[in-house]
C-alpha positions in Angstrom: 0.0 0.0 0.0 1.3 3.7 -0.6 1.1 5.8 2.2 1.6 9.9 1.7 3.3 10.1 4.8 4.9 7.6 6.9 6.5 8.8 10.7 9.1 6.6 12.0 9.0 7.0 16.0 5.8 7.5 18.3 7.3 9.3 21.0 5.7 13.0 21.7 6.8 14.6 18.3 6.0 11.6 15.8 2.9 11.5 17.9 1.8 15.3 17.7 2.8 14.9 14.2 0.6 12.6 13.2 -2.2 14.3 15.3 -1.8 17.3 13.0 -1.6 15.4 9.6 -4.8 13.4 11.2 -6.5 17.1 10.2 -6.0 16.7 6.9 -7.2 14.2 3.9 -3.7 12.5 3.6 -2.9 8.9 4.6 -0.4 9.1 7.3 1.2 5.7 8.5 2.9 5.9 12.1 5.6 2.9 12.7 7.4 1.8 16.3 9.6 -1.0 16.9 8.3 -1.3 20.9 4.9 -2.2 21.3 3.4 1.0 22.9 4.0 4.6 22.1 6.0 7.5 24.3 9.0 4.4 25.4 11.7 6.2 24.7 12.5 9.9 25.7 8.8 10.5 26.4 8.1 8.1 28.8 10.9 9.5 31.1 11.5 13.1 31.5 10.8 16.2 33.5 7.0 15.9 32.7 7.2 19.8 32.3 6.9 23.1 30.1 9.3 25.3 29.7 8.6 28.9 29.9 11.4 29.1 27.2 13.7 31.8 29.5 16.9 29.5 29.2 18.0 28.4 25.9 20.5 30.0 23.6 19.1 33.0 21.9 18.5 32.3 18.1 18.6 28.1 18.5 15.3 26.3 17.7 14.7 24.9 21.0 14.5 28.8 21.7 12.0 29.6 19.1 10.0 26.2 19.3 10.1 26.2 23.6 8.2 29.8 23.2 5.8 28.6 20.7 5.5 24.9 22.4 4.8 26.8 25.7 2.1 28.9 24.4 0.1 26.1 22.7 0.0 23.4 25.5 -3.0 24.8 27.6 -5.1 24.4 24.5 -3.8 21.4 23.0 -4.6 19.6 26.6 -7.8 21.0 26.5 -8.1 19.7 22.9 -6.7 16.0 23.6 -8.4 16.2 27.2 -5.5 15.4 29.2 -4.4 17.2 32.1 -2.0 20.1 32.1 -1.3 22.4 35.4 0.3 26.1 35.4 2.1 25.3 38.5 4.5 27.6 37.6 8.8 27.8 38.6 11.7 28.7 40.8 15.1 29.2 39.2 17.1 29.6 42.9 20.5 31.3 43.3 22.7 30.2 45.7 25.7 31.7 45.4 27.4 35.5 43.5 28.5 33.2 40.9 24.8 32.3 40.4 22.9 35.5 40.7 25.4 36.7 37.5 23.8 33.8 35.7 20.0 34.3 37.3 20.3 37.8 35.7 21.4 36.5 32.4 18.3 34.7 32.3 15.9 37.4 33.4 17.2 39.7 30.8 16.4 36.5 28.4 12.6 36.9 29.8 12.5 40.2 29.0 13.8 40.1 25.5 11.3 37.3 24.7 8.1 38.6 26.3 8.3 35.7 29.1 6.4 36.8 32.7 8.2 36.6 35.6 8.4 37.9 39.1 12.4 38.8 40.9 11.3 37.3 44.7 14.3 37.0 47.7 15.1 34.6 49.7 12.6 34.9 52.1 10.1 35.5 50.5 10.4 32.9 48.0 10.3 30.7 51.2 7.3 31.9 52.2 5.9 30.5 49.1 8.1 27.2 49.3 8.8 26.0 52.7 11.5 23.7 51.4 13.5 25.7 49.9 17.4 25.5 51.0 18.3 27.8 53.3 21.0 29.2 51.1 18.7 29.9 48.2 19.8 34.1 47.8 17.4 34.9 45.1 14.2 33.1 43.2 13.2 34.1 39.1 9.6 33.3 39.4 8.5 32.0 35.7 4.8 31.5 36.2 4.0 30.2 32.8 6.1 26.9 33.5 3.3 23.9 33.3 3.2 20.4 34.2 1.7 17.3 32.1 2.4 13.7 32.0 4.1 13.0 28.5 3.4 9.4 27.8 -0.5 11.1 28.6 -0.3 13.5 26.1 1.5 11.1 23.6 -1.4 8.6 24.1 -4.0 11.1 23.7 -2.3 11.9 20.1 -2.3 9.3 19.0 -5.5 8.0 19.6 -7.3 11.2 18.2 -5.1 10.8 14.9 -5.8 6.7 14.9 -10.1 8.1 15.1 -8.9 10.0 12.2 -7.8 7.8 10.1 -4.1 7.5 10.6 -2.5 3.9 10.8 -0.2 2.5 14.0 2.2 -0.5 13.2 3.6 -1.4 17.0 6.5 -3.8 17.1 7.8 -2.5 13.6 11.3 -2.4 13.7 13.1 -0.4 10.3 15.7 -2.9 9.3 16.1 -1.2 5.5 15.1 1.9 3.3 15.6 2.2 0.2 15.0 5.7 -2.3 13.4 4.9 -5.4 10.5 7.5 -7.3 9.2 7.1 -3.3 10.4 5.9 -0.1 10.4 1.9 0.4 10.8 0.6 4.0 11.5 -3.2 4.5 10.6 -4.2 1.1 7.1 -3.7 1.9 6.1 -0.4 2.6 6.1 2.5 0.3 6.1 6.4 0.7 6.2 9.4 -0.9 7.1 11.4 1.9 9.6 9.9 5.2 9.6 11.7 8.8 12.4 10.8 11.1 11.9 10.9 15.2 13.4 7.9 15.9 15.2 9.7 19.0 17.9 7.8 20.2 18.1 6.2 16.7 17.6 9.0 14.4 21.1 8.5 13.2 20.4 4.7 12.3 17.7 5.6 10.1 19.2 8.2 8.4 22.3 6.1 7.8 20.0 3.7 5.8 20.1 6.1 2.9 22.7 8.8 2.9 25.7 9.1 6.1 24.2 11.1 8.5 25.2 14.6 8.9 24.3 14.4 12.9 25.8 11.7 15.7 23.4 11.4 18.6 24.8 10.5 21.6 21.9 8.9 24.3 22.1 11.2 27.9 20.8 9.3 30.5 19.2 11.0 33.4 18.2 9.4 36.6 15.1 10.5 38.9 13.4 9.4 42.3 9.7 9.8 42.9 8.0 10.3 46.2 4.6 9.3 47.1 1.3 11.3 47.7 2.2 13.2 50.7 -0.1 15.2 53.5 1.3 18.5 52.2 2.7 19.6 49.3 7.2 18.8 49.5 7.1 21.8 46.7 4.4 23.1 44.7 6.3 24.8 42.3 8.9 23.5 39.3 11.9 24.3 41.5 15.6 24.6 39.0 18.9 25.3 39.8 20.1 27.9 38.0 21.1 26.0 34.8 24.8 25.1 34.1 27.1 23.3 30.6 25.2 19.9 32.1 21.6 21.3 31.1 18.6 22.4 33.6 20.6 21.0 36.6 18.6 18.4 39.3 14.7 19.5 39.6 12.3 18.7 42.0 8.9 18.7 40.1 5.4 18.1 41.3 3.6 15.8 39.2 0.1 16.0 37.8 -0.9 12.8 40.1 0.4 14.8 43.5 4.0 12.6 43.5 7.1 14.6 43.4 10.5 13.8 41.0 14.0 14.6 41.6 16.4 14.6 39.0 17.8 14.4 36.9 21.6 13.4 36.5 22.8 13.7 32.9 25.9 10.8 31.4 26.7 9.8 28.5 25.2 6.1 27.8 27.3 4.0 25.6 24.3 1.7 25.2 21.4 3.5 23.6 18.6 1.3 24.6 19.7 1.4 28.5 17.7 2.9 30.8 18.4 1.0 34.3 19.4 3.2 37.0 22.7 3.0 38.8 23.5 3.9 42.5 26.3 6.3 41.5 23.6 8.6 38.8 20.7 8.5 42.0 23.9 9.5 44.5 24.5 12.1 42.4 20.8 13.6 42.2 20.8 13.3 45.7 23.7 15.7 46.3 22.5 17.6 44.1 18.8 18.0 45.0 20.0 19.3 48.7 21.4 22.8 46.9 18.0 24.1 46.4 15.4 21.9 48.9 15.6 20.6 52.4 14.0 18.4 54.2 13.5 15.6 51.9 11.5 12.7 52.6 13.3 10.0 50.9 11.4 7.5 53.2 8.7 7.9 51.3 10.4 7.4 47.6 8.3 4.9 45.9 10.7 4.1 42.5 13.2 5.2 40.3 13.6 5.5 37.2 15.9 6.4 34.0 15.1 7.9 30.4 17.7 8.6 27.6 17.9 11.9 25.8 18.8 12.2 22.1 21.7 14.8 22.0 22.9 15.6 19.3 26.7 17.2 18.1 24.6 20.3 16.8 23.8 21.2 20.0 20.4 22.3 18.6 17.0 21.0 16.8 17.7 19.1 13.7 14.4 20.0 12.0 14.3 20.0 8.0 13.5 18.6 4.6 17.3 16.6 3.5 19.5 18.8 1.4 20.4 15.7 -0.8 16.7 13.5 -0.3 13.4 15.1 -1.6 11.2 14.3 1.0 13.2 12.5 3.8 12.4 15.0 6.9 14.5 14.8 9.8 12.9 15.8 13.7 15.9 15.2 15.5 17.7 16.2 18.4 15.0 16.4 20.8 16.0 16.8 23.6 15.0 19.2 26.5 12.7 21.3 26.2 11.4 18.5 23.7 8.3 18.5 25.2 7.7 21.5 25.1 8.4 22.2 21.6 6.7 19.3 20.4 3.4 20.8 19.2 5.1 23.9 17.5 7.6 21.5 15.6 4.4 19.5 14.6 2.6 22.5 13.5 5.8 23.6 11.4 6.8 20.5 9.9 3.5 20.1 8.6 2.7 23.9 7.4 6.0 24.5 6.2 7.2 21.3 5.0 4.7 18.5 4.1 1.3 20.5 2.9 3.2 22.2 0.2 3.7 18.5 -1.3 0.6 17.8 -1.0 -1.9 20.7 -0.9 -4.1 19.0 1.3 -7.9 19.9 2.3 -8.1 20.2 6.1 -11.3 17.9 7.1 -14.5 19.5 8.0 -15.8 16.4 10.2 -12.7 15.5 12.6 -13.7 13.1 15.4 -12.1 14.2 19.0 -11.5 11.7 21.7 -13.0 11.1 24.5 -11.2 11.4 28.2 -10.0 8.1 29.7 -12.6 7.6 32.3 -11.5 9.0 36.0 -14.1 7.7 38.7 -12.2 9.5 40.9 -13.2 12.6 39.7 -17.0 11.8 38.9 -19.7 13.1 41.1 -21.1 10.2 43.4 -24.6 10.0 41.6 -23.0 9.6 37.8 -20.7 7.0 39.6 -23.7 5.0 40.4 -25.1 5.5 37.3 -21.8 4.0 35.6 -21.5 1.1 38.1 -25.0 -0.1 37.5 -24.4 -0.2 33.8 -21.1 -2.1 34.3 -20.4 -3.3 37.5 -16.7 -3.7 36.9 -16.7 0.2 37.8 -17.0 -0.6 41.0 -14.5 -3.2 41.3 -11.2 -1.7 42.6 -8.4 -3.4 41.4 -5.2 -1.0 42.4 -6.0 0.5 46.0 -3.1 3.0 46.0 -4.2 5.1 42.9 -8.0 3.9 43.6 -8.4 2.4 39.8 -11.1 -0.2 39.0 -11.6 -2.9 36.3 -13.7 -1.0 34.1 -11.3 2.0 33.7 -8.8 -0.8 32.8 -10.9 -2.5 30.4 -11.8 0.8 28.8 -7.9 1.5 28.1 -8.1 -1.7 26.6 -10.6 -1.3 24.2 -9.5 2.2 22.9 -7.6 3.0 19.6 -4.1 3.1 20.7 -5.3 0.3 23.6 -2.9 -1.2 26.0 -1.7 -4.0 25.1 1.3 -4.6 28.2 0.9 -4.5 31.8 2.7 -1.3 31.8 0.7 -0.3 28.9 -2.7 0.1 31.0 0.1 1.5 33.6 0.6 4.2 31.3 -3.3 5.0 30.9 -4.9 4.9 33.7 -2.1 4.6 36.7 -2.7 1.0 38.4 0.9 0.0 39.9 1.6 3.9 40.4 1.0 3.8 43.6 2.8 3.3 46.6 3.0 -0.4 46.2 4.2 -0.4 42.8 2.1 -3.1 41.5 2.5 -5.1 44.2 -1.0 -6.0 44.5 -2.7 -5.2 41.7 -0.4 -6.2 38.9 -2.0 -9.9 38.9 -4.9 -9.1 38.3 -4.2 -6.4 35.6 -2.6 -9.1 33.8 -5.6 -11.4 34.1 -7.6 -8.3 33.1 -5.4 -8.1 29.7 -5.6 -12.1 29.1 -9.3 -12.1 29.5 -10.1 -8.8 27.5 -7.5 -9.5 24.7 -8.4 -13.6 24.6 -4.4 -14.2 25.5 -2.9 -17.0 27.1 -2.2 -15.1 30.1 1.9 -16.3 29.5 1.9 -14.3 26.6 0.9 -10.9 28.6 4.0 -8.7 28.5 5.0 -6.4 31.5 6.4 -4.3 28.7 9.2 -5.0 26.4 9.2 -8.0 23.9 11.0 -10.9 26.4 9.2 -9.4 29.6 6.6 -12.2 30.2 5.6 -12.1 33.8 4.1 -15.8 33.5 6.3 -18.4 33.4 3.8 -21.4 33.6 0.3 -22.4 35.3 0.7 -23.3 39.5 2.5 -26.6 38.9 3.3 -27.1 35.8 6.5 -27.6 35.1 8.9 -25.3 33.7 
């Protein structure tokens, strides 16, 4: 079959991507070698927005962090995921520091970002846990919090109503350049998108030598539980250093908290485990700018690779030597946040010209994934006599029930791996990481997908959680 447009990667660009193509009459085919969307990079960042007041004047993550900051309340309204303005701290701590702090308040005012000067104390006031050497706070109000892998799922699942086509557990092994585009012997287009993240180079090496190395930066976070009070309420930064953004501690849209990250150079590309020295590091770190920390109440770690690249920028544009091979590379913080303005762009000012497109007049939005906790008691009752399994509670920490788990089943863009309805709806978030619930999820996914209940995946090809019935032997 020939596609028009065919997006390798279905992290948050390749998934915003395709959630703008899905707006026009043009057959769009999105392919991923795992078998969910947002695994790579977008699964584990920051989770937050950028107000755009740090990076290098006249760079693309510049331009596209302004734009991408200004478009995420209404694309979360759009996709009907969460996003909260919680707003930031960037905390001095030093002479050296406040010479960089003003640095980045002239940046604000040259590019029309709000923000507030506050002291010491009174930046205390606001946030109890500050350090006690914090000297100065830039307030950057516009900062915002979503979770990623949300937003990435949401995408995609509005562009998959809208005709566009998903191929999980695709891996690109070959591409060839013909009068079009021909991936794997099998698959042919007349325009190719890049966002392979981590493996951008790899793809683009398939046809021509690449003019970018990425190099995978791992970064290393702990996350603390639901707490009686707020640890911080704002995004609090360092002030930012040759390293990046420096250790963060970041509320969560779920009411956890993150610190991290670290930031190393992985020699392995697809590793993501955690190591003692990396969460050593964070906590060192994390002690400049908060106190009081509650590590006995960290419920998981975790680690996510960043696609840097030798540019030191964006790679965003049509190949100077291959008509219609695009490259989105590069993205790496503030990724996020630039995501929607790259997808606007590359679409705009790259693909419609080929094509010259009608936008669609009847485009079908999504519905939210169902939240009982949220629902007033009497349309909870409602719901739980038309399907009891509402009312059954399978994860006690985050409070989810069978039916919300079915539903993310069921959906375009459905979960298909334990840490796929994870991902969705938040069973095994909780403080018990799955402790209890994660059985039954996975007899949840046997039962609703007609598996074997050994062939349910945790998440990753090879991650089987079943190795045989009670008895049987292995």
């Amino acid at each position: 079959m020939m596609y028009d447009i065919t997006i390798i990667g279905a992290g948050i660009t390749g998934t915003l991507l395709a959630h703008e193509l899905s707006k026009y009459h043009l057959n769009v085919l999105v392919l991923e070698k795992e078998n969910d969307v947002a695994m790579g990079a977008t699964g584990a960042n920051s989770a937050m927005i950028h107000s755009g007041h740090d990076p290098k004047p006249g760079t693309l993550k510049c331009k596209y962090n302004l734009l991408g900051n200004r478009m995420y309340p209404d694309l979360c309204k759009e996709l009907r995921v969460e996003y909260q303005p919680v707003g930031a701290f960037v905390v001095a701590v030093s002479e050296e520091e406040l010479e960089t702090l003003d640095k980045l308040i002239r940046q604000c005012d040259e590019r029309n970002v709000p923000y507030e000067i506050l002291d010491g104390e009174t930046a205390r006031k606001q946030e109890p846990h500050l350090s006690d050497e914090v000297l100065r706070a830039l307030s950057l109000p516009t900062t915002g919090i979503v979770m990623p892998f949300e937003v990435a799922i949401a995408a995609m699942e509005e562009a998959m109503l809208n005709g566009v086509e998903l191929r999980l557990g695709y891996e690109v092994k070959q591409i060839r350049k013909e009068a079009d585009f021909i991936i794997n012997d099998e698959i042919e287009t007349k325009v190719l998108v890049n966002c392979a993240g981590v493996h951008c180079d790899d793809i683009t090496d398939m046809l021509r030598e690449s003019p970018y190395h990425v190099e995978a930066r791992k970064g290393e976070y702990f996350v603390l539980d639901h707490l009686d009070g707020q640890f911080v309420s704002h995004v609090i930064y360092p002030v930012p250093s040759i390293k990046g953004k420096g250790v963060l501690a970041v509320p969560t849209t779920h009411g956890n908290v993150m610190l991290g990250p670290d930031s190393e150079v992985s020699v392995n590309v697809d590793d993501n485990s955690t190591t003692g020295a990396g969460l050593e590091y964070v906590r060192n770190e994390i002690t400049k700018t908060v106190k009081d920390i509650p590590y006995h109440r960290m419920i998981h770690t975790f680690a996510g690779l960043r696609p840097h690249i030798d540019l030191n920028d964006f790679y965003i544009q049509e190949d100077d030597q291959i008509e219609g091979f695009i490259h989105i590379a590069g993205i790496e913080s503030p990724g996020l946040t630039a995501a929607p303005a790259i997808a606007k762009d590359v679409t705009e000012q790259i693909i419609l010209p080929k094509f010259h497109a009608e936008r669609k007049e009847n485009y079908e939005r999504r519905k939210a994934f169902i939240d009982i906790s949220k629902m007033p008691i009497e349309e909870l009752n409602a719901l739980i006599r038309k399907d009891p399994d509402f009312g059954r509670i399978i994860c006690r920490c985050e409070k989810i029930s069978k039916g919300q788990i079915k539903d993310v089943i069921h959906r375009r863009c459905g979960a298909r791996t334990i840490k796929g309805v994870k991902r969705r709806c938040r069973p095994g978030m909780g403080r018990c990481q799955g402790g209890f619930c994660e059985p039954e999820v996975t007899a949840i996914l046997a039962e609703e997908l007609n598996l074997d209940i050994r062939d349910i995946l945790l998440d990753k090809d090879g991650s089987e959680v079943v190795a045989a019935a009670s008895k049987e032997e292995l």
